[in-house]
PDB file of N, H, CA, C and O in Angstrom:
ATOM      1  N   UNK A   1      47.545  20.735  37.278  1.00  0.00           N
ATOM      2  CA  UNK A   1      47.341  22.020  36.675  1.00  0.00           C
ATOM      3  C   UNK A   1      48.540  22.902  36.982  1.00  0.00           C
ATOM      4  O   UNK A   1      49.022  22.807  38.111  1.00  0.00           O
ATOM      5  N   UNK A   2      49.055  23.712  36.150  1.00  0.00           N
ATOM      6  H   UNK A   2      48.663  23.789  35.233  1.00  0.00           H
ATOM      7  CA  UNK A   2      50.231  24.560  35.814  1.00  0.00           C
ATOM      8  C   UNK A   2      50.357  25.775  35.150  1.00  0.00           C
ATOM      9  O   UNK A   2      49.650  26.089  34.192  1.00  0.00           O
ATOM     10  N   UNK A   3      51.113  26.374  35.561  1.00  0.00           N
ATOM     11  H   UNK A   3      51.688  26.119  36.339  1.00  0.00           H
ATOM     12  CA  UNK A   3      51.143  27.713  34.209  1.00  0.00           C
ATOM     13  C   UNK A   3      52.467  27.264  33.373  1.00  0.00           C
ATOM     14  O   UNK A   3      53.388  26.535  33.741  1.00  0.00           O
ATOM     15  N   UNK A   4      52.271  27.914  32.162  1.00  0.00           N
ATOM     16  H   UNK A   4      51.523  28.506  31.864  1.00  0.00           H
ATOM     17  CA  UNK A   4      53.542  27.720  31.442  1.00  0.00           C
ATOM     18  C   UNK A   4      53.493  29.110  30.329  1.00  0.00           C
ATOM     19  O   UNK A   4      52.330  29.512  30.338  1.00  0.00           O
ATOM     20  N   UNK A   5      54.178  29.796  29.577  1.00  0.00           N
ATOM     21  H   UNK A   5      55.123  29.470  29.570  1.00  0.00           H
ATOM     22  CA  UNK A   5      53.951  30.581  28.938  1.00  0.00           C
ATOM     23  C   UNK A   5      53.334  29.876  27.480  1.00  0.00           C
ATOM     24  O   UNK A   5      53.502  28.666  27.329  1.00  0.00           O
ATOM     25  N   UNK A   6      52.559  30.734  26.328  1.00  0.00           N
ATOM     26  H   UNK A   6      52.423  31.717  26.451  1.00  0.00           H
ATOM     27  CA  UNK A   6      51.717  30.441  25.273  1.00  0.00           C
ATOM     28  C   UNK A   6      52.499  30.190  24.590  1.00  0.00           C
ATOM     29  O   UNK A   6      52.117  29.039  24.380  1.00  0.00           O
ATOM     30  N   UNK A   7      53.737  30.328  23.738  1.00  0.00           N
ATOM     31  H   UNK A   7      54.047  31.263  23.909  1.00  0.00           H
ATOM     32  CA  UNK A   7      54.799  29.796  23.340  1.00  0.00           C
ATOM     33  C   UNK A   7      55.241  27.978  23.686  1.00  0.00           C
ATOM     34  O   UNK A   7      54.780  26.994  23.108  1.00  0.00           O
ATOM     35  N   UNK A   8      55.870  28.000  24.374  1.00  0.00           N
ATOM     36  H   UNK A   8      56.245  28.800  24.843  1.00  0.00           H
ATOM     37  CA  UNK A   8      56.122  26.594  25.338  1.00  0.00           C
ATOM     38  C   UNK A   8      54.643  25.621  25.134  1.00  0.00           C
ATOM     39  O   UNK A   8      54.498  24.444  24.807  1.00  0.00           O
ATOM     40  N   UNK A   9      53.786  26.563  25.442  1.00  0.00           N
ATOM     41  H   UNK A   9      53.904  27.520  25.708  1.00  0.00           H
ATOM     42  CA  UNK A   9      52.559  25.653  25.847  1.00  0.00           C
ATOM     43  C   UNK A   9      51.880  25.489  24.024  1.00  0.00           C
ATOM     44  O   UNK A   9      50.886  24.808  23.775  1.00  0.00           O
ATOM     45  N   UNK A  10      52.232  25.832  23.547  1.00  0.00           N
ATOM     46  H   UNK A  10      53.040  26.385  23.750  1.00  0.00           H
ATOM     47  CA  UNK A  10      51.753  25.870  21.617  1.00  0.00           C
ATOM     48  C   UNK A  10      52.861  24.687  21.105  1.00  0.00           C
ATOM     49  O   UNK A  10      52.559  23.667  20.486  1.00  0.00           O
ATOM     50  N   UNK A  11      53.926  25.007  21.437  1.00  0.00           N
ATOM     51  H   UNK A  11      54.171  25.835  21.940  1.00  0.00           H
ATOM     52  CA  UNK A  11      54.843  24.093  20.987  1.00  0.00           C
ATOM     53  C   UNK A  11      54.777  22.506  21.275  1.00  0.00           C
ATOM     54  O   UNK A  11      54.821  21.621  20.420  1.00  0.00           O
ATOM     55  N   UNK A  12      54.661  22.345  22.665  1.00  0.00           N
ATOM     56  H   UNK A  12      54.625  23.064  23.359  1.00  0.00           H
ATOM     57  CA  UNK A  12      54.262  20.966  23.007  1.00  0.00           C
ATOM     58  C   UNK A  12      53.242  20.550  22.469  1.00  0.00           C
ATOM     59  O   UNK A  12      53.422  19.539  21.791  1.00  0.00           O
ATOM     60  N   UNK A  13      51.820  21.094  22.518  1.00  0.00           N
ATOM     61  H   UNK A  13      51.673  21.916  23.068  1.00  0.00           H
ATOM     62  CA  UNK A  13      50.465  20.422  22.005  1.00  0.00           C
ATOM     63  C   UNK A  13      50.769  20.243  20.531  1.00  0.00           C
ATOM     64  O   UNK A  13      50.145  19.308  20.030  1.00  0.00           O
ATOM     65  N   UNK A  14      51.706  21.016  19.574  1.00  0.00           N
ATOM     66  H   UNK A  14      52.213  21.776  19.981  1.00  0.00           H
ATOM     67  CA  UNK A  14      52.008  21.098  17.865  1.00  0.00           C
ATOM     68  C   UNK A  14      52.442  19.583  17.920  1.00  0.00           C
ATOM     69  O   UNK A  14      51.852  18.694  17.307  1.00  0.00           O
ATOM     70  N   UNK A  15      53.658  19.372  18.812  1.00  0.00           N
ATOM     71  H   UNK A  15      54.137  20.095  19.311  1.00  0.00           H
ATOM     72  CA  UNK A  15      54.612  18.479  18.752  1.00  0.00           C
ATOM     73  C   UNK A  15      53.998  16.946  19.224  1.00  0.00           C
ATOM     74  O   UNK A  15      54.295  15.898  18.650  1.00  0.00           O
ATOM     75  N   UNK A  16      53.061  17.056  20.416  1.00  0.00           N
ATOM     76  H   UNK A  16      52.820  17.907  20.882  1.00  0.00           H
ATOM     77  CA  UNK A  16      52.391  16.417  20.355  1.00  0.00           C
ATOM     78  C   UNK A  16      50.708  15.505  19.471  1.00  0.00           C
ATOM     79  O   UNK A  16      50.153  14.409  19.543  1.00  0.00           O
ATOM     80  N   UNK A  17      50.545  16.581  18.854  1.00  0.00           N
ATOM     81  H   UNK A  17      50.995  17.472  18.795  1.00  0.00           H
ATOM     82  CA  UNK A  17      49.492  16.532  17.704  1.00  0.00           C
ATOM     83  C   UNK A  17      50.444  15.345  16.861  1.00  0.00           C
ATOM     84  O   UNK A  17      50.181  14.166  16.620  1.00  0.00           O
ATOM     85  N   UNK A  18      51.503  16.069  16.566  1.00  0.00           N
ATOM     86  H   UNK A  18      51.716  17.026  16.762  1.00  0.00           H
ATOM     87  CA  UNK A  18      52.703  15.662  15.050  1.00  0.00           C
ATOM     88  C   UNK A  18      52.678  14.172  15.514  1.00  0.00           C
ATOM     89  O   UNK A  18      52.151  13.348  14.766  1.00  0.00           O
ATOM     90  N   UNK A  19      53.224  13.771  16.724  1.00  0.00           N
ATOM     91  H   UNK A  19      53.652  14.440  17.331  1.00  0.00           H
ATOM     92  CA  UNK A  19      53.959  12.710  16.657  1.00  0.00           C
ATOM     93  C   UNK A  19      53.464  11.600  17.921  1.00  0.00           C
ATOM     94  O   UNK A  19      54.025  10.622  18.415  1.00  0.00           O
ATOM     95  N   UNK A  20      52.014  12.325  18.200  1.00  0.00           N
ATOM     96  H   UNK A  20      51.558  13.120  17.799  1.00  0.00           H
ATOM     97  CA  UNK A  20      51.738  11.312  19.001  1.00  0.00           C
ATOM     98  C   UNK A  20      51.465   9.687  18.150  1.00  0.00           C
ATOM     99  O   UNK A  20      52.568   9.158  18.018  1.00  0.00           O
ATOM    100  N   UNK A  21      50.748   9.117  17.775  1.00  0.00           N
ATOM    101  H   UNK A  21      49.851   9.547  17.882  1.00  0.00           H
ATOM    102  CA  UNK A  21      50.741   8.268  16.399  1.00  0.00           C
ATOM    103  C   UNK A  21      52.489   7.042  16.703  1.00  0.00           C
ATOM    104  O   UNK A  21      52.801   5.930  17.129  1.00  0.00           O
ATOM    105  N   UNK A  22      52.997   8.084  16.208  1.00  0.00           N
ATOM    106  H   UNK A  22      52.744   8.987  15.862  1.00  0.00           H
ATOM    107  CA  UNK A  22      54.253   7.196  16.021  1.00  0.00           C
ATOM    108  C   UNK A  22      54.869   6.735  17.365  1.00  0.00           C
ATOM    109  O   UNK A  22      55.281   5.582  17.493  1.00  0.00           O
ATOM    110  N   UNK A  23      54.949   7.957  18.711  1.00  0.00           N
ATOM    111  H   UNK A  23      54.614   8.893  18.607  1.00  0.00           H
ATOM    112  CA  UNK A  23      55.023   7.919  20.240  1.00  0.00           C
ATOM    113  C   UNK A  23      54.116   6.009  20.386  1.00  0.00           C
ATOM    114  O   UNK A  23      54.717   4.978  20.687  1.00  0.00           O
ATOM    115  N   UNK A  24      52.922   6.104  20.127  1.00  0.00           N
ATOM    116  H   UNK A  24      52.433   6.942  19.883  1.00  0.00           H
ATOM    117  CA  UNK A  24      52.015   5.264  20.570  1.00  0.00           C
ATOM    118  C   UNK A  24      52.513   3.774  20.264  1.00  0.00           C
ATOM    119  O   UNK A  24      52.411   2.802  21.011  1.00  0.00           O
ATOM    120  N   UNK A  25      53.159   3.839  18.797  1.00  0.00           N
ATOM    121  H   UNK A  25      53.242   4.629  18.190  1.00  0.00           H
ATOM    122  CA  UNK A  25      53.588   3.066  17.749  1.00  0.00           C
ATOM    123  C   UNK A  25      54.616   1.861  18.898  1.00  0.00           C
ATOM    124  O   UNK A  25      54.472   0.682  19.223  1.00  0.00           O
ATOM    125  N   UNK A  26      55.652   2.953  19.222  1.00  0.00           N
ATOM    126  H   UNK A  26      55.769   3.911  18.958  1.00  0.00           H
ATOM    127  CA  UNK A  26      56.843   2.574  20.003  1.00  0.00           C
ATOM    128  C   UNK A  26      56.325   1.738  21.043  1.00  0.00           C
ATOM    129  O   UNK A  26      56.460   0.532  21.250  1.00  0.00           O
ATOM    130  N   UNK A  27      55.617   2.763  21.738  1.00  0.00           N
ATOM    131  H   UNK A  27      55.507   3.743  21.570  1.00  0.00           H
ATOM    132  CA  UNK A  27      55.178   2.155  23.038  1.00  0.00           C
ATOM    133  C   UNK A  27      54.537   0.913  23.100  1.00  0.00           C
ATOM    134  O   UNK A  27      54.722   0.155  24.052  1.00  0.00           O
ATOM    135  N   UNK A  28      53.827   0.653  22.199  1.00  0.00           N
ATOM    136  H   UNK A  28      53.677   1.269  21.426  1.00  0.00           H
ATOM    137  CA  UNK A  28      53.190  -0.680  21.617  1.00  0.00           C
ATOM    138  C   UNK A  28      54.222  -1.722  21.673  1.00  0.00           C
ATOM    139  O   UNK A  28      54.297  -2.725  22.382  1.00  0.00           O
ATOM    140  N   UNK A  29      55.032  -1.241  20.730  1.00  0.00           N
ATOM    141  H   UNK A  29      54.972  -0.425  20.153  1.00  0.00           H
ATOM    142  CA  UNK A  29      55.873  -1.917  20.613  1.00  0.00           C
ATOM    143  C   UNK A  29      56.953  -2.654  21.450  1.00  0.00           C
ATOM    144  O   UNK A  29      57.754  -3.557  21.213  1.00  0.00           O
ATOM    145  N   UNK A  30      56.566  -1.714  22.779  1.00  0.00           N
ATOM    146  H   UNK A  30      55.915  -0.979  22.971  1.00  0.00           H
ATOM    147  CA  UNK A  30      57.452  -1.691  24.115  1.00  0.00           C
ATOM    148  C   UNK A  30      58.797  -1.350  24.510  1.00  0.00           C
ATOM    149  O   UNK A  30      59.685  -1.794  25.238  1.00  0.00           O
ATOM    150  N   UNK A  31      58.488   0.078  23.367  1.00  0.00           N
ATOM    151  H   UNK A  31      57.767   0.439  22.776  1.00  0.00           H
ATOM    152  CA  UNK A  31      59.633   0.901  23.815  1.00  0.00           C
ATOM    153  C   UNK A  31      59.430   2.074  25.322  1.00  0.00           C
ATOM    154  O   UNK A  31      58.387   2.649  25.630  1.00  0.00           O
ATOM    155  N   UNK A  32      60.930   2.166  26.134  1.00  0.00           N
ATOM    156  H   UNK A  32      61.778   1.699  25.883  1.00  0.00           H
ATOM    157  CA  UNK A  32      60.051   3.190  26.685  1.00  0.00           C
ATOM    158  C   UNK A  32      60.723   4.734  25.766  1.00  0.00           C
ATOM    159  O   UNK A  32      61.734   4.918  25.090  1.00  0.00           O
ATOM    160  N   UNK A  33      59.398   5.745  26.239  1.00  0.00           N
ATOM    161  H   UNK A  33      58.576   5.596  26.789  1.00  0.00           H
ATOM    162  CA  UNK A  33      59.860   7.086  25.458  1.00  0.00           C
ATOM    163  C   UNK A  33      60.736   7.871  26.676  1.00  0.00           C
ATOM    164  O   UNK A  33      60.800   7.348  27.789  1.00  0.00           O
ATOM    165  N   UNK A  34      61.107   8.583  26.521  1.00  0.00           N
ATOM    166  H   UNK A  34      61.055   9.009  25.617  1.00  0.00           H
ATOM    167  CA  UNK A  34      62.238   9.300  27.058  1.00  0.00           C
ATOM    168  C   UNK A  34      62.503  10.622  26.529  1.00  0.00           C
ATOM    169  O   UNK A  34      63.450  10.674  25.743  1.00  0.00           O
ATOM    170  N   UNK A  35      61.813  11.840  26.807  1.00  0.00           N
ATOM    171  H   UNK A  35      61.045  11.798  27.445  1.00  0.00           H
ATOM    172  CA  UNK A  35      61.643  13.175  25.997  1.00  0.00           C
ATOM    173  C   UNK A  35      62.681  14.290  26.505  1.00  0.00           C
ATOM    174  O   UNK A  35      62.224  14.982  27.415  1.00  0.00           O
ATOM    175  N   UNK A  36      63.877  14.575  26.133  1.00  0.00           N
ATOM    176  H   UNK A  36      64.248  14.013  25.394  1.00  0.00           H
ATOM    177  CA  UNK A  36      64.517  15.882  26.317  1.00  0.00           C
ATOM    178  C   UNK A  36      64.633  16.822  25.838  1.00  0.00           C
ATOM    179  O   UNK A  36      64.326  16.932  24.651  1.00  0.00           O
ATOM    180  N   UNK A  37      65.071  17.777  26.485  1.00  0.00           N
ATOM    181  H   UNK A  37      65.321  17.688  27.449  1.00  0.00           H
ATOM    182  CA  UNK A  37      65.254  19.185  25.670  1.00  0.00           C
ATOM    183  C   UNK A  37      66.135  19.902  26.654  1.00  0.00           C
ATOM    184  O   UNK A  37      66.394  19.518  27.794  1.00  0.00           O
ATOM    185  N   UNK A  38      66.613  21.126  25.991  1.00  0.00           N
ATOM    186  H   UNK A  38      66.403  21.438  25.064  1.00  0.00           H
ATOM    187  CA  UNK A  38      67.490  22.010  27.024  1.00  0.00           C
ATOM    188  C   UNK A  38      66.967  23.287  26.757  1.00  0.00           C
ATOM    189  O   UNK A  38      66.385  23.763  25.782  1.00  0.00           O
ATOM    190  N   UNK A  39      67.440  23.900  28.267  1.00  0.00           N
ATOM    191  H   UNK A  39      67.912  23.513  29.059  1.00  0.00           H
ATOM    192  CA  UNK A  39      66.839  25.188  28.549  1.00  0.00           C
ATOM    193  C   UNK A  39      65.355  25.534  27.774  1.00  0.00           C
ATOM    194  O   UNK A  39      64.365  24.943  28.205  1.00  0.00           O
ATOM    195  N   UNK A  40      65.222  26.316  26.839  1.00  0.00           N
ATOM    196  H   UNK A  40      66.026  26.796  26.489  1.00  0.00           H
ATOM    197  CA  UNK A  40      63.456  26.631  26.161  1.00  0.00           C
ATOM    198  C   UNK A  40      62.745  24.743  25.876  1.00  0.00           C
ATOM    199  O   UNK A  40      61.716  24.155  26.208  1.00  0.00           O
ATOM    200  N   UNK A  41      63.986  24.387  25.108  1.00  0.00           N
ATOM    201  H   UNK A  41      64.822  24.865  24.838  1.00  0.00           H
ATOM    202  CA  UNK A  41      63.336  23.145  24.926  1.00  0.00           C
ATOM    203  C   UNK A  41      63.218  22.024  26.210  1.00  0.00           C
ATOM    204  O   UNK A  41      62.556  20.987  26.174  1.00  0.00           O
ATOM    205  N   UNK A  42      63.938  22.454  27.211  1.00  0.00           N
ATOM    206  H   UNK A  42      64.476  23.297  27.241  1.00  0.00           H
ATOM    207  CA  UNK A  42      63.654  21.494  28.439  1.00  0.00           C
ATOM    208  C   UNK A  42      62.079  21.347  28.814  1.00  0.00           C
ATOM    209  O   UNK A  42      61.286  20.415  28.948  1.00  0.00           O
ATOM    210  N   UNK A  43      62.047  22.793  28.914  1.00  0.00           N
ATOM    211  H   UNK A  43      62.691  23.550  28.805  1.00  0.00           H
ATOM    212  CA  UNK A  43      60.433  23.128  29.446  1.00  0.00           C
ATOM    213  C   UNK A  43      59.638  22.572  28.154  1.00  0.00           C
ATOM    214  O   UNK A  43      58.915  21.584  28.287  1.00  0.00           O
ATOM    215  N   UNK A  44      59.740  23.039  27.242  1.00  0.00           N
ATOM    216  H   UNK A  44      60.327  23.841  27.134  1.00  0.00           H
ATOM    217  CA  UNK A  44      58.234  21.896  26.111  1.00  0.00           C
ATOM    218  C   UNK A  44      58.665  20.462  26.443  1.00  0.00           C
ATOM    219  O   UNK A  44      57.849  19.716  26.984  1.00  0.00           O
ATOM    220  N   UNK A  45      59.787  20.073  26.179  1.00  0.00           N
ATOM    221  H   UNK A  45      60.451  20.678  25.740  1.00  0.00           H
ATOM    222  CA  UNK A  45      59.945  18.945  27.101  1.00  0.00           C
ATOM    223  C   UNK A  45      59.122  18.437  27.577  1.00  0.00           C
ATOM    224  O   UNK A  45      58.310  17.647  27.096  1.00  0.00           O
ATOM    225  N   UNK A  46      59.278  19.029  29.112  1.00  0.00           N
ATOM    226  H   UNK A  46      59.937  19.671  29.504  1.00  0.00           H
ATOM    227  CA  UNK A  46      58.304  18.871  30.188  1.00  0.00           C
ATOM    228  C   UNK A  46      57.149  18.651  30.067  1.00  0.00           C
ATOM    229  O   UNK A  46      56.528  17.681  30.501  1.00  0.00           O
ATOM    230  N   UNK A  47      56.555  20.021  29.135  1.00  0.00           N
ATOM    231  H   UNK A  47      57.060  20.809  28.783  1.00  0.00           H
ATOM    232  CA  UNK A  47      55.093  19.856  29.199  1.00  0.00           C
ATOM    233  C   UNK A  47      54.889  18.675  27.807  1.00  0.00           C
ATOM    234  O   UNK A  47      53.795  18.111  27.786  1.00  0.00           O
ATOM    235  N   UNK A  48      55.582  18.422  27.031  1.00  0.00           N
ATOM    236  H   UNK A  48      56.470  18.880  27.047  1.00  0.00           H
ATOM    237  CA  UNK A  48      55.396  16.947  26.172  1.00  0.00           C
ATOM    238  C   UNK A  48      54.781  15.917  27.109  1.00  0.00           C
ATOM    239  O   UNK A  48      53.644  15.447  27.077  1.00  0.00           O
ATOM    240  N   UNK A  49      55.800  15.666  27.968  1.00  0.00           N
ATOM    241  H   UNK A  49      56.723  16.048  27.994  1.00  0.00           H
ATOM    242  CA  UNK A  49      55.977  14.558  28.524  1.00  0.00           C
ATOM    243  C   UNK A  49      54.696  14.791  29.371  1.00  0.00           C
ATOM    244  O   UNK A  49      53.862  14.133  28.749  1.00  0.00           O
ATOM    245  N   UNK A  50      54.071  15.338  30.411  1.00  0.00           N
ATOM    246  H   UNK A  50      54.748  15.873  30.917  1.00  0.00           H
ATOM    247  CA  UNK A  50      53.030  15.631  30.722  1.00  0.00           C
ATOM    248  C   UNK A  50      51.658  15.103  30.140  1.00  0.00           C
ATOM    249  O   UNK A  50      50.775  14.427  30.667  1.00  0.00           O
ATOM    250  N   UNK A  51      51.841  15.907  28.254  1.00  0.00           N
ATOM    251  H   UNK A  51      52.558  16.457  27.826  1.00  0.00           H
ATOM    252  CA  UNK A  51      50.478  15.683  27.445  1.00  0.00           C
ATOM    253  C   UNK A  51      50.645  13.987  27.344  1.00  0.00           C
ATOM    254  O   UNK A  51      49.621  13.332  27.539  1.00  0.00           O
ATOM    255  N   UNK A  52      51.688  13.392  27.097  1.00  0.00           N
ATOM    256  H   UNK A  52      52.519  13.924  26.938  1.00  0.00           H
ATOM    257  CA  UNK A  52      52.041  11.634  26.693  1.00  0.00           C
ATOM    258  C   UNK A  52      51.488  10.693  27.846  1.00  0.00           C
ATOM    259  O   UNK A  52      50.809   9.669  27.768  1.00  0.00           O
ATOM    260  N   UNK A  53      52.057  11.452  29.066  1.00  0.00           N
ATOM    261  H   UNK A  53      52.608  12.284  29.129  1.00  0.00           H
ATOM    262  CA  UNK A  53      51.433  10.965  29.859  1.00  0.00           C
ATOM    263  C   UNK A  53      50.112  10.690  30.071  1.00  0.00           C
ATOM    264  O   UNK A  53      49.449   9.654  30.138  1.00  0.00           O
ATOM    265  N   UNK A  54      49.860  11.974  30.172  1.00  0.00           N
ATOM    266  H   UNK A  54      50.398  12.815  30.118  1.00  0.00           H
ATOM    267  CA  UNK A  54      48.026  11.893  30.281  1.00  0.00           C
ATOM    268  C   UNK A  54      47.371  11.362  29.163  1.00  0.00           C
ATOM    269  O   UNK A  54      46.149  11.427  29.296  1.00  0.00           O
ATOM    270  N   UNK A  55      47.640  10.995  28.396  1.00  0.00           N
ATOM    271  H   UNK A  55      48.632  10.942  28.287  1.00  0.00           H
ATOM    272  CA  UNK A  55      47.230  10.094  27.236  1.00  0.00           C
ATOM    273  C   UNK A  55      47.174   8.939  27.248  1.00  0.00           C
ATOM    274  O   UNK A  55      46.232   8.271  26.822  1.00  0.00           O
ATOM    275  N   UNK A  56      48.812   8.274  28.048  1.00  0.00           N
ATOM    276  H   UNK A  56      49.578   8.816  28.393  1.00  0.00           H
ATOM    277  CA  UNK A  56      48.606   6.621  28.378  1.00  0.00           C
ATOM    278  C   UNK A  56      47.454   6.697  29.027  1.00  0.00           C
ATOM    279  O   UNK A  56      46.599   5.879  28.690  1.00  0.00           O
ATOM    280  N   UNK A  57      47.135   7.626  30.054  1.00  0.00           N
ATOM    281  H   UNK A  57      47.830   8.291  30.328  1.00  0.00           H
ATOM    282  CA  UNK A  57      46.471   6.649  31.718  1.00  0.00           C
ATOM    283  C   UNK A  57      45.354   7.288  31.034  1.00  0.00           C
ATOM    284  O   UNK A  57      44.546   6.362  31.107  1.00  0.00           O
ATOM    285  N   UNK A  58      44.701   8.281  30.381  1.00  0.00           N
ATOM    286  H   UNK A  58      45.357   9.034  30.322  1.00  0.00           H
ATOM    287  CA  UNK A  58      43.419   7.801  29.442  1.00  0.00           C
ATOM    288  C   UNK A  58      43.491   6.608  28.866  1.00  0.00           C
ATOM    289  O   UNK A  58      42.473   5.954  29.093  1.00  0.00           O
ATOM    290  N   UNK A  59      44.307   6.032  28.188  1.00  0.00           N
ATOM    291  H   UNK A  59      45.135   6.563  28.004  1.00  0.00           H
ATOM    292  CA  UNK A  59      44.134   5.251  27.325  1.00  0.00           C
ATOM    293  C   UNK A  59      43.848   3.355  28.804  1.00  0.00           C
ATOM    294  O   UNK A  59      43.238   2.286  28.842  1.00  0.00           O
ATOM    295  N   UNK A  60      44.712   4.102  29.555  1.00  0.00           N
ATOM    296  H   UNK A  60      45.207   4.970  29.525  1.00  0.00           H
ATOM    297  CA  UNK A  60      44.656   3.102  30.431  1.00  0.00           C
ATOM    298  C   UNK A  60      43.607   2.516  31.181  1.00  0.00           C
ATOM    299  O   UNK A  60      43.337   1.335  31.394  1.00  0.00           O
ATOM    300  N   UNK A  61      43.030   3.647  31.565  1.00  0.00           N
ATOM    301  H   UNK A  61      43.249   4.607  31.391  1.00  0.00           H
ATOM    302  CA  UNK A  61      41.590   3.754  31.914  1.00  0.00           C
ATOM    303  C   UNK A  61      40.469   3.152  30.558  1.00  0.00           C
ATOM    304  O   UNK A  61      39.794   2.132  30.696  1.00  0.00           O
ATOM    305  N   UNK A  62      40.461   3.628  29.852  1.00  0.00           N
ATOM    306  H   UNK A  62      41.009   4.457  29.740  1.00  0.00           H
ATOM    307  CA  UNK A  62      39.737   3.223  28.988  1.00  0.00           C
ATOM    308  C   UNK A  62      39.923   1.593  28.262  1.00  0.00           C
ATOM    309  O   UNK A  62      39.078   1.028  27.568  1.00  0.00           O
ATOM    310  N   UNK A  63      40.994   1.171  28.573  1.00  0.00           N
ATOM    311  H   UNK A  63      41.681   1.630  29.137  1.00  0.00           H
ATOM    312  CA  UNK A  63      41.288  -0.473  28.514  1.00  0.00           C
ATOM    313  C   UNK A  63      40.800  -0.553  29.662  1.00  0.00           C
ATOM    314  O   UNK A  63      39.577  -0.560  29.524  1.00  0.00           O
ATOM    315  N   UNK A  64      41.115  -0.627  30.881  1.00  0.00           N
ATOM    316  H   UNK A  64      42.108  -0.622  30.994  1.00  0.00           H
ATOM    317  CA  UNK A  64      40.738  -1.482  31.713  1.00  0.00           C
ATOM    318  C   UNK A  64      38.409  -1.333  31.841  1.00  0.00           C
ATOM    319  O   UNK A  64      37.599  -2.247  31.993  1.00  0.00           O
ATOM    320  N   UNK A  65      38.222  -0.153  31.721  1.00  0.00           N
ATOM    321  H   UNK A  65      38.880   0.590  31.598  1.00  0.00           H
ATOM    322  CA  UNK A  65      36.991   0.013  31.879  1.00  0.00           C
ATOM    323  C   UNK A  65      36.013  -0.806  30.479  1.00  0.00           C
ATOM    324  O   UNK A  65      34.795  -0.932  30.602  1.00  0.00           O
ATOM    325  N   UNK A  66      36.703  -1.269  29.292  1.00  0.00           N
ATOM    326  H   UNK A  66      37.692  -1.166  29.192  1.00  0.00           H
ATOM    327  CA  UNK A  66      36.169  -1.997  28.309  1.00  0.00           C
ATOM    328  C   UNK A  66      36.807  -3.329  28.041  1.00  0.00           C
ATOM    329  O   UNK A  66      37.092  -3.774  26.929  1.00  0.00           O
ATOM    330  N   UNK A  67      36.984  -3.877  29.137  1.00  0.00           N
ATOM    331  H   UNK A  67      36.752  -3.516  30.041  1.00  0.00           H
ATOM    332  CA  UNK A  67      37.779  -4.596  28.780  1.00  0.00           C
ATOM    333  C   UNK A  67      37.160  -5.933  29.512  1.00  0.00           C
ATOM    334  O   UNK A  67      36.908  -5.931  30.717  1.00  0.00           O
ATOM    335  N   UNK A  68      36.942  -7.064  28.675  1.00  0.00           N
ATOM    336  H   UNK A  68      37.147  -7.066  27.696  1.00  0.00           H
ATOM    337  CA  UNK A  68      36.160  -8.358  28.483  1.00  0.00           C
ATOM    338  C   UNK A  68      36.843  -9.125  28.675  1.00  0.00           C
ATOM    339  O   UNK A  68      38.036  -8.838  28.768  1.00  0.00           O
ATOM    340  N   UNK A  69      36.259 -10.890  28.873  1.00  0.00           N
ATOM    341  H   UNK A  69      35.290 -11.123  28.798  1.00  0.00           H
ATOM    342  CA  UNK A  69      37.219 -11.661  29.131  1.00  0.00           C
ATOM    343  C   UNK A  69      35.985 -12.530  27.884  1.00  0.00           C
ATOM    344  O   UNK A  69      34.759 -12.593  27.787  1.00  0.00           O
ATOM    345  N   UNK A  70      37.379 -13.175  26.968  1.00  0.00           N
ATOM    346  H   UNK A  70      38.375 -13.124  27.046  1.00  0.00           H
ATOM    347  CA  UNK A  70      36.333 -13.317  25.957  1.00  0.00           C
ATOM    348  C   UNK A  70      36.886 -14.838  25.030  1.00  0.00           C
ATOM    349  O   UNK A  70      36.221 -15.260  24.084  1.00  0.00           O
TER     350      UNK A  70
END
């Protein structure tokens, strides 16, 4: 948990909405992602990389907790 200003913090969740999908795509694919930005954009950056994160290890969690041997 963090503060960030409503700006920064609107921008990442937009950006993340947009392009998680294709993010997922890669990663599948077994790319790794790698998110920069400078100065204003460092920080959405940041908090990108944050929301992506917490998305794998949901997603991670949720494989390993349904996950059969079949």
């Amino acid at each position: 948990q963090g503060l960030a200003t409503c700006g920064m913090a609107r921008a990442a969740l937009y950006l993340f909405r947009e392009n998680i999908e294709a993010l997922m795509s890669l990663v599948e694919k077994g790319y790794r992602i790698r998110i920069t930005g400078h100065s204003l954009g460092g920080g959405v950056a940041s908090l990108l990389g944050a929301l992506v994160r917490r998305h794998l290890d949901k997603l991670d969690k949720v494989r390993k907790n349904y996950h059969t041997d079949g």
